[in-house]
Backbone as JSON, one array per atom type, in Angstrom:
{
  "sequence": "XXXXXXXXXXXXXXXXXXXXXXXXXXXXXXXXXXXXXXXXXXXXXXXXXXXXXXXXXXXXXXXXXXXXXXXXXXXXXXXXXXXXXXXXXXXXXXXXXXXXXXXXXXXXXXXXXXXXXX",
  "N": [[90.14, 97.48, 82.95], [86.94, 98.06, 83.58], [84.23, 100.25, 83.31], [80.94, 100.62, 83.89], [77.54, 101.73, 83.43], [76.62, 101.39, 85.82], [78.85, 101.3, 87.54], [80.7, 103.24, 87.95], [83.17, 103.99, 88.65], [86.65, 102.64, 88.74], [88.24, 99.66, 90.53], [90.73, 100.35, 92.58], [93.85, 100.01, 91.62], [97.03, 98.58, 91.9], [100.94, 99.09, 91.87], [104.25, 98.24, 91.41], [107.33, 100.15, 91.78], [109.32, 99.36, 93.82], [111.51, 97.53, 93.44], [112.65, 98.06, 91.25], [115.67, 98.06, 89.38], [115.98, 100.17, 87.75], [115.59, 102.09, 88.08], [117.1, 104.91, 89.82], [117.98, 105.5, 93.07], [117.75, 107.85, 94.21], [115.31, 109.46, 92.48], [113.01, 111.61, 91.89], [109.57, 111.9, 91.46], [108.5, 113.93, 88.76], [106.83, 114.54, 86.25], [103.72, 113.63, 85.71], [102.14, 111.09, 83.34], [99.07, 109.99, 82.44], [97.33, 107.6, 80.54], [96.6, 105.75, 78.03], [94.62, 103.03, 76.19], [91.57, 103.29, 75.04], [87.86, 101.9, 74.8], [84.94, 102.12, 73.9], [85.28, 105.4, 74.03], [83.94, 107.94, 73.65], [81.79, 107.43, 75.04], [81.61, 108.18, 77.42], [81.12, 110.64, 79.73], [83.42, 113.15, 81.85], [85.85, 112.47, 82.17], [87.89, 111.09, 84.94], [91.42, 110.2, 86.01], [93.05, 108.95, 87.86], [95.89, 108.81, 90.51], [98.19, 108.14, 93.22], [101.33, 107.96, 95.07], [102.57, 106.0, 97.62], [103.4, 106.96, 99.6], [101.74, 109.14, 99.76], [98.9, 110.43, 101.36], [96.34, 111.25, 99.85], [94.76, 110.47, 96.49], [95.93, 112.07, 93.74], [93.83, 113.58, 91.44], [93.3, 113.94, 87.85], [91.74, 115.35, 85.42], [90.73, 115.17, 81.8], [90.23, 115.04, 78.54], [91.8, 114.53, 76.22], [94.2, 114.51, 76.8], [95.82, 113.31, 79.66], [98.02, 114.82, 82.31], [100.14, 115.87, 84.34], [102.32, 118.6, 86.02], [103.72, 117.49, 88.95], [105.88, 118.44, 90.48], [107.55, 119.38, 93.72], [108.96, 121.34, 94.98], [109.95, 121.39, 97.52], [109.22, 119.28, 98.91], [109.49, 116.45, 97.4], [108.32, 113.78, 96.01], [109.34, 110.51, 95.95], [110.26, 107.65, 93.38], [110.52, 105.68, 93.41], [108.89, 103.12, 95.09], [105.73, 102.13, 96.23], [102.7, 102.25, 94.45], [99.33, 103.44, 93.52], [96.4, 103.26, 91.01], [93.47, 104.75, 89.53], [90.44, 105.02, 87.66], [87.54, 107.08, 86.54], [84.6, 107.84, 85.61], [81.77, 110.59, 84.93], [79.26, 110.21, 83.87], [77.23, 108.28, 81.29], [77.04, 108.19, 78.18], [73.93, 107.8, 76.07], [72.86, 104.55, 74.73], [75.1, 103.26, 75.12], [76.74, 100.72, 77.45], [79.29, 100.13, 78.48], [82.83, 101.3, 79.74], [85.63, 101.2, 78.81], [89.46, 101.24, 80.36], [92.65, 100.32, 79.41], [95.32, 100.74, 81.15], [97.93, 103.16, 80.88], [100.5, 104.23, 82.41], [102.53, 106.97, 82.94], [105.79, 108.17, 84.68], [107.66, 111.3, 84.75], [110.96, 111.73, 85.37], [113.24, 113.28, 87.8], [116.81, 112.8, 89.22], [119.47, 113.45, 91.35], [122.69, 112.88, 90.08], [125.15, 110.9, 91.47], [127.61, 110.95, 90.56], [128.74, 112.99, 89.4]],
  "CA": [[89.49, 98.29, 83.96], [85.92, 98.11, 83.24], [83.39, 101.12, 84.32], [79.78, 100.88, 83.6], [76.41, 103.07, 83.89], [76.29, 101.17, 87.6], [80.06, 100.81, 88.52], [81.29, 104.71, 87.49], [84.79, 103.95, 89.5], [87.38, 101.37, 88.52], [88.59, 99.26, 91.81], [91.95, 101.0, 92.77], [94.83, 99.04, 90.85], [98.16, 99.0, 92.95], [101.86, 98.8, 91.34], [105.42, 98.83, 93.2], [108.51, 100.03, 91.15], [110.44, 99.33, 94.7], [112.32, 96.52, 92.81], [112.79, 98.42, 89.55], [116.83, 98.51, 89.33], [116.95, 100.92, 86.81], [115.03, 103.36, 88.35], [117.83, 105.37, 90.51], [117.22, 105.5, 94.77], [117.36, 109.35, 94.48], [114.61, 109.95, 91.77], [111.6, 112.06, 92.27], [108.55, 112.29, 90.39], [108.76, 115.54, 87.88], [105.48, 114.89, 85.66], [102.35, 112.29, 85.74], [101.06, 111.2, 82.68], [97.77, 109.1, 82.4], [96.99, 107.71, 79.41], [95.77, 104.39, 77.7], [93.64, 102.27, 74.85], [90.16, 102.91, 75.81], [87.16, 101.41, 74.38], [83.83, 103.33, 73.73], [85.96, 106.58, 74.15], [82.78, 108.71, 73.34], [80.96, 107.36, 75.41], [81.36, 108.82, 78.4], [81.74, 112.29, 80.54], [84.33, 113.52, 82.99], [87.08, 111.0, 82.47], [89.37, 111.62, 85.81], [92.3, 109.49, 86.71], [93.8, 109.39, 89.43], [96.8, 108.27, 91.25], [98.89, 108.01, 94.68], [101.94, 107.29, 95.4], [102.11, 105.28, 98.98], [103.88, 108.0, 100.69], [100.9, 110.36, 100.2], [97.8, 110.65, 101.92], [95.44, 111.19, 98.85], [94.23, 110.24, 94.99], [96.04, 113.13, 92.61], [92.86, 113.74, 90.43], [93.63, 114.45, 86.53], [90.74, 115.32, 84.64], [91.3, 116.02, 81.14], [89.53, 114.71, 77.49], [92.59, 113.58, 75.49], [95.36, 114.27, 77.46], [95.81, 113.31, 80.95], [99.08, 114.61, 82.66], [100.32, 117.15, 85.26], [103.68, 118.89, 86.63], [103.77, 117.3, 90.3], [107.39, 117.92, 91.07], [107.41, 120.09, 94.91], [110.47, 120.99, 95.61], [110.09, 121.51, 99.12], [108.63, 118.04, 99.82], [109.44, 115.85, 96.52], [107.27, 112.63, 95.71], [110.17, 109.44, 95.79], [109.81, 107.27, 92.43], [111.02, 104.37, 94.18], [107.87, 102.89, 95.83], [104.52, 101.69, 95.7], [101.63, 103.32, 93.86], [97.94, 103.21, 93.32], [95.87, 104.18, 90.18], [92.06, 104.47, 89.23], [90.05, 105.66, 86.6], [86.61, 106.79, 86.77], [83.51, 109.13, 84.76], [80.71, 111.15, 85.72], [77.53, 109.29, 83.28], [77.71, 107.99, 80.02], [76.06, 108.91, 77.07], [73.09, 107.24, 75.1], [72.91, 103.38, 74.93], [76.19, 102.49, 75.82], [76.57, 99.77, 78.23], [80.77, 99.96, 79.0], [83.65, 101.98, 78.93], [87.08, 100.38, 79.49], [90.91, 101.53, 79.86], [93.9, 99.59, 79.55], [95.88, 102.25, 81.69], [99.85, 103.53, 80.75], [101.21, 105.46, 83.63], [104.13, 107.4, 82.24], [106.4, 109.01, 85.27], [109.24, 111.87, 84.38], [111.49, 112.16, 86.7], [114.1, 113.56, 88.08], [117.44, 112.22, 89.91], [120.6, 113.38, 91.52], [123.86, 111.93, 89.55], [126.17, 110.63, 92.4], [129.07, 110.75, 89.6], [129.03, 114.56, 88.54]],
  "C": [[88.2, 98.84, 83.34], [85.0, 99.05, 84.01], [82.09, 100.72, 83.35], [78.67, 101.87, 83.99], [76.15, 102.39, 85.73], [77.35, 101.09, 88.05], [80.83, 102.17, 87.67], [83.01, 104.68, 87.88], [85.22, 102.67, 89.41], [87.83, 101.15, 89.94], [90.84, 100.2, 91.31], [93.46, 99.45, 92.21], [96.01, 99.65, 91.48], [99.74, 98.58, 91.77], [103.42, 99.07, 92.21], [106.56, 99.02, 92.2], [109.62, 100.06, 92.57], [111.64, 98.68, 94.52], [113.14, 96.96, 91.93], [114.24, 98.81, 89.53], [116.86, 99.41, 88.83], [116.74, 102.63, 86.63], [116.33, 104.01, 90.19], [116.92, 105.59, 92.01], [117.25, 107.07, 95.02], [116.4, 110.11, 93.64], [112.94, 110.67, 92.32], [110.94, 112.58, 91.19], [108.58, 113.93, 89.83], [107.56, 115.79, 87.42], [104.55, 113.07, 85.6], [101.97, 112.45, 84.42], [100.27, 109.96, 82.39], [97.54, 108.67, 81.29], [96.82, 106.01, 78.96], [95.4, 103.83, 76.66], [92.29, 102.05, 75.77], [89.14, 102.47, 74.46], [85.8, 102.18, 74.42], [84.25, 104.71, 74.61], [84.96, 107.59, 74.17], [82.01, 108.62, 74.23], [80.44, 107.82, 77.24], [81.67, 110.62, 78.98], [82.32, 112.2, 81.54], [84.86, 112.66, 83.0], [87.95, 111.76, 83.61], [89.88, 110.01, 85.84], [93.22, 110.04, 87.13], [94.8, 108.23, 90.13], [97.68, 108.33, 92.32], [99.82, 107.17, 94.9], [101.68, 106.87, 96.49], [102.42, 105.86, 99.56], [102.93, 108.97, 100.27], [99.78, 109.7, 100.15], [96.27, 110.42, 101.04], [95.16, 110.86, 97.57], [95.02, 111.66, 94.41], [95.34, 112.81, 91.56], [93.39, 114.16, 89.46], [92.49, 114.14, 85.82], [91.67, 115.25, 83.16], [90.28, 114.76, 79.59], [90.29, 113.46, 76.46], [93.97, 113.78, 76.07], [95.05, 114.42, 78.75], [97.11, 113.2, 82.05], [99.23, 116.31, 83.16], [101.85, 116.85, 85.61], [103.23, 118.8, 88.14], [105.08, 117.77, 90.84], [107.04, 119.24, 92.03], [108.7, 119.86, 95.12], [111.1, 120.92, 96.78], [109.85, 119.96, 99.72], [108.59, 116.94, 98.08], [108.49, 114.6, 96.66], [108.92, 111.53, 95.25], [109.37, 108.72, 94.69], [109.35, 105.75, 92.78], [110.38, 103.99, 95.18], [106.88, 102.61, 95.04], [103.74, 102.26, 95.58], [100.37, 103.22, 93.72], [97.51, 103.66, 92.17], [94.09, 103.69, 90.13], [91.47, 105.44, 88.17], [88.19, 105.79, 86.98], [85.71, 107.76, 85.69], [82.71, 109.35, 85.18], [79.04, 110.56, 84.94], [78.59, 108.76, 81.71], [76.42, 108.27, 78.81], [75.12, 107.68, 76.41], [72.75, 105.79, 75.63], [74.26, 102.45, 75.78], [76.26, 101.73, 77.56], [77.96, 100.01, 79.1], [81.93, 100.91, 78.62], [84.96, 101.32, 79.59], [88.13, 101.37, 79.27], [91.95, 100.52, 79.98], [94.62, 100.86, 79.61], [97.31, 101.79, 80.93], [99.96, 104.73, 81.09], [102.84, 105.31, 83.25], [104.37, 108.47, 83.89], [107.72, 109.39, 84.99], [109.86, 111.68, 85.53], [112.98, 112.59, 87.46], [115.36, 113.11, 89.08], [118.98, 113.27, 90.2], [121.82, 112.33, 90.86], [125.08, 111.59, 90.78], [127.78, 110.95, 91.85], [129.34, 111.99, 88.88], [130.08, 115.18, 89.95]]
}
């Protein structure tokens, strides 16, 4: 996921753990964390990424420098694990000469589940 000084926003990258056996059918997202192997790391400002599950409406923005991860869990209206997701990465300029800044994303979700067997 390649951003440059003319393409500031990675294209939205989609993923579906709807399949994922081993992820329980009562789990809900607890914590988001963002994180990666990026490539001219320096070289830019305002790293956000951002992600959406498919049952909500909008991008959850996560700024952050060297860590990128938030407590989502609502207990009134939980976030299901079990579904399809979106992510993107983007920055606000980049510094100096640099030409590129890449991530190879790793979206870590905690999460929480009811035990049917307690």
């Amino acid at each position: 996921m390649t951003l440059t000084p003319y393409k500031k926003e990675s294209n939205i990258a989609p993923f579906d753990l709807t399949t994922n056996s081993s992820i329980p059918y009562t789990a809900v997202v607890e914590h988001i964390y963002l994180n990666g192997s990026e490539v001219n790391k320096n070289a830019v400002n305002s790293k956000v990424r951002s992600i959406k599950a498919n049952s909500q409406r909008s991008l959850t923005d996560i700024s952050g420098m060297v860590f990128f991860d938030e407590n989502v869990l609502n207990t009134t209206n939980p976030t299901p694990l079990k579904q399809g997701w979106s992510f993107k990465h983007s920055v606000s300029s980049f510094y100096g000469s640099y030409t590129s800044y890449s991530l190879s994303p790793i979206v870590k979700l905690d999460y929480l589940y009811e035990d049917s067997d307690i």
